[in-house]
Backbone as JSON, one array per atom type, in Angstrom:
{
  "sequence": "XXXXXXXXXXXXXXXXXXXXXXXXXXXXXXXXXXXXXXXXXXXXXXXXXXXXXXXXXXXXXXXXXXXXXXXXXXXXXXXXXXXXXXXXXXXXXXXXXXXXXXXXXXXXXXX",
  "N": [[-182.93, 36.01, -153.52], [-179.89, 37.07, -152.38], [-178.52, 40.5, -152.39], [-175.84, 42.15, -153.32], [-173.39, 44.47, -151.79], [-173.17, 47.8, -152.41], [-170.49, 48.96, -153.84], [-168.9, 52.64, -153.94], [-165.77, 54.83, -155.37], [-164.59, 57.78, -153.8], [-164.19, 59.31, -155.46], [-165.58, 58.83, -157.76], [-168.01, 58.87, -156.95], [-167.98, 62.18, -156.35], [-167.63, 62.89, -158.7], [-169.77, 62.63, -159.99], [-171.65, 63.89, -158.7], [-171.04, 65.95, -159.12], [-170.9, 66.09, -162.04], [-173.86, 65.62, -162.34], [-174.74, 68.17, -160.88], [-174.35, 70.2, -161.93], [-175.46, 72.55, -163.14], [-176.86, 73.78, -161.72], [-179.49, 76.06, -160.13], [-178.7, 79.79, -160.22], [-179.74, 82.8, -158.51], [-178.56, 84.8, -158.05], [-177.85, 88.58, -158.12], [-175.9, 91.04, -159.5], [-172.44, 91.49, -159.29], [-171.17, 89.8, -157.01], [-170.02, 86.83, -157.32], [-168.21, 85.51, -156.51], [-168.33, 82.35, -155.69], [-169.0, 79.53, -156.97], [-172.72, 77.89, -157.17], [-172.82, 75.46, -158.06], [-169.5, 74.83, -156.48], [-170.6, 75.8, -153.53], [-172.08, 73.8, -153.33], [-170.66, 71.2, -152.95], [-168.72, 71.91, -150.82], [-170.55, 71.58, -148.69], [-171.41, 69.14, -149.07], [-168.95, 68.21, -148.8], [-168.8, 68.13, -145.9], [-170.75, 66.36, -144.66], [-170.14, 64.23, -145.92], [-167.21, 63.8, -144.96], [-168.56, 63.44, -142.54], [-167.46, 65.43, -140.26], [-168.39, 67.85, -138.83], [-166.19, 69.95, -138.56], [-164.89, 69.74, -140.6], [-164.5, 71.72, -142.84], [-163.45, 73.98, -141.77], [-160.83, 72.76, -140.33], [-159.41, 72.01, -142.68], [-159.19, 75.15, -144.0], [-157.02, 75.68, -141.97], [-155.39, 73.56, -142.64], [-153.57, 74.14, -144.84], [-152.32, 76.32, -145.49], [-150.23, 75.26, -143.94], [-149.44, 73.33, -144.99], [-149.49, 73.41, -147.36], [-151.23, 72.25, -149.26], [-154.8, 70.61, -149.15], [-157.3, 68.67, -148.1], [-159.83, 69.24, -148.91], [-159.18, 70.21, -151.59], [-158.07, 68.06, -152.44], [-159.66, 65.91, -152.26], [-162.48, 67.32, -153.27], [-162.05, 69.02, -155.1], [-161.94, 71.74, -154.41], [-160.71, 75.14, -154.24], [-160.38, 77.04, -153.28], [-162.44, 77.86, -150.27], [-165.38, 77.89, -149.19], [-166.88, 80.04, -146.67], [-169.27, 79.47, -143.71], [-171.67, 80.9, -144.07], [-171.69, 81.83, -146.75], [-171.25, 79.12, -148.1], [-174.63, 78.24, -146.99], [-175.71, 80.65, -147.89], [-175.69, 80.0, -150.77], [-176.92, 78.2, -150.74], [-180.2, 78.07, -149.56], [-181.37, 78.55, -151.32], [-182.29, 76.59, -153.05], [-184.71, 74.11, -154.08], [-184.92, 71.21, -152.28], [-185.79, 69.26, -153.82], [-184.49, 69.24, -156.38], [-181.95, 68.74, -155.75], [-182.27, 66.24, -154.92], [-182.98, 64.31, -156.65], [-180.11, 63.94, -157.99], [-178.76, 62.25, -155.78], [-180.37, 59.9, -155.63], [-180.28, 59.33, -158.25], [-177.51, 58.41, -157.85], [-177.6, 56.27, -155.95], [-179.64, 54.23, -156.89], [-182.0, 52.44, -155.48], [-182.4, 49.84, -156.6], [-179.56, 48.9, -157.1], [-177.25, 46.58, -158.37]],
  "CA": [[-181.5, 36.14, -153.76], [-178.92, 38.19, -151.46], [-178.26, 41.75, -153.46], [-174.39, 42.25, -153.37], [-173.17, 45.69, -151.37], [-172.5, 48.63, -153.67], [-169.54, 50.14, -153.19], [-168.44, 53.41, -155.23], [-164.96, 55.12, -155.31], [-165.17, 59.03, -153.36], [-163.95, 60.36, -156.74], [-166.48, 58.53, -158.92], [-169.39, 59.95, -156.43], [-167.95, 63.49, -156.31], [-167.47, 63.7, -160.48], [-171.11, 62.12, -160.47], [-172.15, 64.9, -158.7], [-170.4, 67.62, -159.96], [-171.83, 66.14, -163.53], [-175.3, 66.0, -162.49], [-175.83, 69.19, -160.06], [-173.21, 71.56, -162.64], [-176.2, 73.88, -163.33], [-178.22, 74.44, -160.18], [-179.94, 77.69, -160.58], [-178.38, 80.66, -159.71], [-180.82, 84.33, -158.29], [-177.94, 86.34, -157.23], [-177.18, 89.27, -158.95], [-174.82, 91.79, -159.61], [-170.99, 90.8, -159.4], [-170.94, 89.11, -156.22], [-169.97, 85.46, -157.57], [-166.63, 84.74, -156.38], [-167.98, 81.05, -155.95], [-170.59, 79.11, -157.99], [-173.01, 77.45, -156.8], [-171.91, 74.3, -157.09], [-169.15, 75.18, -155.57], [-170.91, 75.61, -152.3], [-172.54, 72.0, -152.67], [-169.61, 70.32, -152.78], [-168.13, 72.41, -150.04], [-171.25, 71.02, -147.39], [-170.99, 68.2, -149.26], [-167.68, 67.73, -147.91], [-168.94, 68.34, -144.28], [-171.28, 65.59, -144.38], [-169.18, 63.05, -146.5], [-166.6, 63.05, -143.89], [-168.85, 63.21, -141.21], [-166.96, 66.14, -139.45], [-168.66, 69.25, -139.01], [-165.23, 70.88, -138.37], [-163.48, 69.7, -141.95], [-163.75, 73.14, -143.67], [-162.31, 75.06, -140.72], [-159.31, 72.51, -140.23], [-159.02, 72.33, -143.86], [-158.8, 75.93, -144.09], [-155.74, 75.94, -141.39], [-154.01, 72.77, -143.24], [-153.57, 74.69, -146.08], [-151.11, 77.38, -145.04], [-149.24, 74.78, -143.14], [-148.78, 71.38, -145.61], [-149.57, 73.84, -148.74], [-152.12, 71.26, -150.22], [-155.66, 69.94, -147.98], [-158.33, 67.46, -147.83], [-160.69, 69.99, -149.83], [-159.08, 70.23, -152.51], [-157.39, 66.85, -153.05], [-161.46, 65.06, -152.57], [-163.57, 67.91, -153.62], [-161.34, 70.2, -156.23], [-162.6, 73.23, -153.89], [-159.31, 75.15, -154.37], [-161.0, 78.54, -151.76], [-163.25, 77.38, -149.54], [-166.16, 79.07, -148.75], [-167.28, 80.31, -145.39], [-170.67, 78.91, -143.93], [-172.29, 81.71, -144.14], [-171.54, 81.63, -147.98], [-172.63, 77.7, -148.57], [-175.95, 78.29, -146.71], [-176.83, 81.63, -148.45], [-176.26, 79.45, -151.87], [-177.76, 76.75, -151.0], [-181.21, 78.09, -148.95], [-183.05, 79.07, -152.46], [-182.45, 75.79, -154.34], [-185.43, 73.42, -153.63], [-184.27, 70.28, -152.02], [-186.06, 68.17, -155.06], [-183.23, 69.79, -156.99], [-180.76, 68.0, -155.34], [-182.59, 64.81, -154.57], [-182.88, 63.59, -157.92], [-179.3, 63.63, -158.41], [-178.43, 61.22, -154.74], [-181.08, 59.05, -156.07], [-179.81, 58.61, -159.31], [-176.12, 58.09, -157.54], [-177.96, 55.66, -155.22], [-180.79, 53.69, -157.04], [-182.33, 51.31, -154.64], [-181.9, 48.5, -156.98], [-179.02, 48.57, -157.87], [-176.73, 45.15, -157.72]],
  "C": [[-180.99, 37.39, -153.03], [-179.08, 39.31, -152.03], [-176.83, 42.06, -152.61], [-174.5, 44.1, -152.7], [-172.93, 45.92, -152.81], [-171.49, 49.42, -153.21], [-168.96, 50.96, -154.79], [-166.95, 54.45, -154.95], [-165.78, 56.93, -154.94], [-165.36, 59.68, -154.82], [-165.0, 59.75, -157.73], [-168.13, 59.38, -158.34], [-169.28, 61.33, -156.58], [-168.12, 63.77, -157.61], [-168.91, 63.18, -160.82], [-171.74, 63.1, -160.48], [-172.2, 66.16, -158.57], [-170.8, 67.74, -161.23], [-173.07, 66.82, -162.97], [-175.96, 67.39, -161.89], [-174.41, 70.73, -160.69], [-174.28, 72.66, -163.19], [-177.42, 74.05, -162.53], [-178.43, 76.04, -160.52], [-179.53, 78.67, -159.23], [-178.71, 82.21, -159.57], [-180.04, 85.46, -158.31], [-177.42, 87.37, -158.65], [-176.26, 90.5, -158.29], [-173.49, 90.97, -159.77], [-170.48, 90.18, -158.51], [-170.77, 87.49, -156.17], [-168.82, 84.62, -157.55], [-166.84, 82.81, -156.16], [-169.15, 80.52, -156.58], [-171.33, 78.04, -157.13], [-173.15, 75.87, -156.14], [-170.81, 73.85, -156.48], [-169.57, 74.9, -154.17], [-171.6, 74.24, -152.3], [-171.66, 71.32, -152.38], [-168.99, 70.84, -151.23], [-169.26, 71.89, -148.44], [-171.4, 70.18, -147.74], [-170.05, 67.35, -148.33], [-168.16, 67.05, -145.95], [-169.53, 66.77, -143.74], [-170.48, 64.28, -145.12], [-168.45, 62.72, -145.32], [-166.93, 63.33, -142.64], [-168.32, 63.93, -140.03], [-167.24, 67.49, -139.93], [-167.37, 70.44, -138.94], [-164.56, 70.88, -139.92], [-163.48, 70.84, -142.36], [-163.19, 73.83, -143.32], [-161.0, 74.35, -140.95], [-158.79, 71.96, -141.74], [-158.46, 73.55, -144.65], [-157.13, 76.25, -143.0], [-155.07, 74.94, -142.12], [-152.92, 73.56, -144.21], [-152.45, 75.52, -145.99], [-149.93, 76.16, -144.53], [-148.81, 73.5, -144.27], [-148.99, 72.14, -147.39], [-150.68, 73.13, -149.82], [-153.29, 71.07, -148.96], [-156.74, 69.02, -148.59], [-159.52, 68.15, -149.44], [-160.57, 69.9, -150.99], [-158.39, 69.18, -153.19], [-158.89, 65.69, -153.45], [-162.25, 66.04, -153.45], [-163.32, 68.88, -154.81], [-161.82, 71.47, -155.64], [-161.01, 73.62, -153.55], [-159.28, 76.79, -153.64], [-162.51, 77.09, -151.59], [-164.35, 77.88, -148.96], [-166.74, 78.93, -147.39], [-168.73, 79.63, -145.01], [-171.56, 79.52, -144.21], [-172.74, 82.06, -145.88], [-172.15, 80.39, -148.69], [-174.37, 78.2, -148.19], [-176.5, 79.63, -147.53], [-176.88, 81.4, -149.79], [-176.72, 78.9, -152.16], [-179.15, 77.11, -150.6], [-182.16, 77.97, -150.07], [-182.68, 77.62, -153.32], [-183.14, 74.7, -153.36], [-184.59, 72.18, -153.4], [-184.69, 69.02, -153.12], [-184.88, 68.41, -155.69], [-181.97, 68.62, -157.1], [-180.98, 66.53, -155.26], [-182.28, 63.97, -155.97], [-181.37, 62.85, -158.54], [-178.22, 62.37, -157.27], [-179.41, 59.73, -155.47], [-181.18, 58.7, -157.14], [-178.19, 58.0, -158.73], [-176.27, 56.95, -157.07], [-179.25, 54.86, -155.7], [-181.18, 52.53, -155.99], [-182.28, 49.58, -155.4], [-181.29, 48.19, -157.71], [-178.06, 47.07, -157.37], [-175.31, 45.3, -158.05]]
}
């Protein structure tokens, strides 16, 4: 028997995995936490969702100009963090971490 596509709404994937990856572990200390960690997933999230390594830059110029952007209408990221910022939150969290929660979003059999 065939198995039917799955299709899932952006906003039902993003609040899936904003549920499941809302307490990724976080090393840093002191008071340097202007964004949380998941925060920065969502924010390279983004990058790779729409498939354009540029979206957070020309998301960061919409913003001034139309007052509203892409970021924060898909992803609720309402600052945007720099890359330098995603990658130094994301390097220390094992990539099992994260897997678990694509592969519950994505079971292979589902119908």
């Amino acid at each position: 028997m065939k198995k039917k596509a799955v299709t899932i709404e952006a906003s039902q994937l993003i609040g899936f995995l904003d549920q499941e990856l809302k307490e990724l572990p976080d090393n840093r200390k002191g008071d340097n936490k202007k964004y949380t960690v998941n925060h920065a997933l969502k924010a390279g999230f983004s990058v790779f969702f729409t498939q354009s390594p540029s979206f957070l830059q020309h998301q960061r110029l919409m913003k001034p100009k139309k007052g509203k952007d892409n970021a924060e209408s898909l992803f609720g990221l309402s600052e945007i963090p720099c890359d330098n910022q995603i990658r130094n939150l994301l390097e220390p969290i094992p990539a099992t971490t994260v897997f678990g929660a694509f592969k519950s979003a994505y079971p292979p059999s589902r119908t």
